[in-house]
N, C-alpha and C positions, 0 to 999 in steps of 0.2 A: 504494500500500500504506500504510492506517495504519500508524502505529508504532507498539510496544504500551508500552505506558507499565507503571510499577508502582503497585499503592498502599501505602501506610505501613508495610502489613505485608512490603511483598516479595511479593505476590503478585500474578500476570496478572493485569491493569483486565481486570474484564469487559467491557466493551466490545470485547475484541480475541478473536474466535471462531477460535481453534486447531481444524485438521484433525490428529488425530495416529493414525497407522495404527503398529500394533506389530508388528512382521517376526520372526516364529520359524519356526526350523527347524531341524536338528541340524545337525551342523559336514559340509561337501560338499555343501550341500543345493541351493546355488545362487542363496543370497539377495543375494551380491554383485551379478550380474552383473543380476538382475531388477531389485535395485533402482536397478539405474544406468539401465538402461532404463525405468523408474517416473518418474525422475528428467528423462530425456529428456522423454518424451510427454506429460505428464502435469503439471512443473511443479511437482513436489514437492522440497521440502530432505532431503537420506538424513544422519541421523545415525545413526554410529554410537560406542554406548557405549566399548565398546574404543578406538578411534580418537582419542575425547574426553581420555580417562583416560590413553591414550599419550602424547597433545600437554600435557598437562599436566605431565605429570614432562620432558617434552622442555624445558618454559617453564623450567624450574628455580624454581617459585614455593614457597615457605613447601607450598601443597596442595599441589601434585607432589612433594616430598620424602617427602613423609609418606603419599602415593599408592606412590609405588615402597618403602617400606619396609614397608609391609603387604603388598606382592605379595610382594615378599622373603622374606617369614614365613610367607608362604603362607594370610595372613588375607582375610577377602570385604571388598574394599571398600563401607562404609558406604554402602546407599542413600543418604542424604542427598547425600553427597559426589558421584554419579553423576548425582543428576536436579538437583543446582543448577548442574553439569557443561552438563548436559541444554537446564536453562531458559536459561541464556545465552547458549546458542549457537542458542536459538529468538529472542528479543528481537534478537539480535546481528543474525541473518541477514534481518528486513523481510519473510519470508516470512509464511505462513498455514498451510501444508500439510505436515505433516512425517511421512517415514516414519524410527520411530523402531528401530534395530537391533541386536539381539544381548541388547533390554531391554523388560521387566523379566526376570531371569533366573529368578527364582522369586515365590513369592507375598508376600512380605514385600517384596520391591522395587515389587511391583503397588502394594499397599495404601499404602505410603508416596510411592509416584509421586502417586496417585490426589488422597491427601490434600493434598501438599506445591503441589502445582499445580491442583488444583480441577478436573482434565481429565481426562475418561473417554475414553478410546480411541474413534473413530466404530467400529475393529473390528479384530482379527489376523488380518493375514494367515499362515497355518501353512502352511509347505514341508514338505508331506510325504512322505515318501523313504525308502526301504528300507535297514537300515544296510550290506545289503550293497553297495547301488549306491553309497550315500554314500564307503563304506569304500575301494570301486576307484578311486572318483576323487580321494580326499585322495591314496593310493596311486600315480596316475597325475602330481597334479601336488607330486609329494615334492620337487622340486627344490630350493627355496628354504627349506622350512620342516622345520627337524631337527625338531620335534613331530611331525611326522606318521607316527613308525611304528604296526605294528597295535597294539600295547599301549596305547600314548599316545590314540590315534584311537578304540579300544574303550570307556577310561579318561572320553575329553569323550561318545561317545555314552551312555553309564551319567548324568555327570553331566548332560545336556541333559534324560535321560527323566524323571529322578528332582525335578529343577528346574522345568521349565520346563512338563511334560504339566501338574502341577494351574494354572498360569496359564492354560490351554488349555480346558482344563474350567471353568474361573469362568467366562472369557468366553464357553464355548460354549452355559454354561447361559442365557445373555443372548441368546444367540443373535446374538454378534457374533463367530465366526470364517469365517472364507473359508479352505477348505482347496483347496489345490492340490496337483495330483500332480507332485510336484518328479521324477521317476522318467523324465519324456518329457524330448523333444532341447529345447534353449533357445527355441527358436522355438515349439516348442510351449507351453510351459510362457509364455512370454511372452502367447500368444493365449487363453490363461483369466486371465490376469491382466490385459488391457486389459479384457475383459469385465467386470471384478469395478472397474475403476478408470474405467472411462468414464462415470460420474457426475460424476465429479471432472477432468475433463477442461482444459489449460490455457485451452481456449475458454470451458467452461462456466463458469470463474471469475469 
């Protein structure tokens, strides 16, 4: 694996050709468990945004302060903040191939990804799922996560439609989304998603 270098600006050498697939789909839709099997077969790095933005206020660094005090307030964390989050932990990880998750969440984090990093998506992948199935299953695994009553759960599918569909539409008009019907058993849903990823196969690397 090259390593990817930067240049003067902070920006990916182009020399280093980034695979980055963007994973949406509303919350219970499943994109956990697929992208960890993407991850398996396939030989891609699973970032995800949240996850990033967690371990960062975990760091206690000068950003993570100032990460958990705008959650606090209940402010969006600054695109910027999220994809230089993002780019780091692409350089960091030696990889090439990254399915990126939970991001861009609406079209202003698109366009500023787009820009900041000079990387067009090869395509999204979209879990798509009915909010009623979505709903039974956050419902089913309540266990751990006090968010997940109906109101909270109704709450994030509102803000996913309202967010996240026009990112789905820019790319669709490009004619780069891969819709899946997030709706079937995991096996299923996993055998349209090797179909859509076996291009990229860790052989074919």
């Amino acid at each position: 694996m090259g390593s990817a270098t930067k240049d003067v600006n902070g920006n990916f050498a182009a020399d280093k050709k980034f695979v980055v697939v963007f994973v949406l789909g509303g919350p219970g839709s499943g994109k956990g468990t697929q992208c960890a099997n993407i991850v398996q077969h396939f030989g891609f790095t699973h970032l995800s945004a949240g996850d990033l933005l967690r371990a960062e206020i975990k760091s206690g660094s000068e950003n993570g302060t100032m990460i958990q005090n705008m959650i606090k307030e209940g402010k969006i964390v600054p695109s910027e903040v999220t994809i230089k989050l993002l780019q780091q932990a692409m350089l960091e990880s030696g990889n090439d191939k990254f399915l990126i998750d939970g991001f861009p969440r609406n079209e202003e984090n698109r366009a500023a990804f787009e820009h900041v990093t000079k990387i067009e998506p090869e395509f999204v992948l979209f879990f798509d799922c009915s909010e009623e199935e979505m709903e039974q299953r956050l419902l089913s695994r309540n266990q751990g996560r006090v968010d997940d009553n109906i109101e909270t759960i109704r709450k994030r599918f509102r803000v996913f439609v309202e967010s996240s569909i026009p990112v789905i539409e820019y790319y669709k008009a490009k004619g780069k989304v891969s819709k899946i019907d997030a709706g079937k058993s995991v096996d299923e849903v996993f055998e349209d998603v090797k179909a859509i990823f076996s291009p990229y196969s860790a052989q074919a690397a």
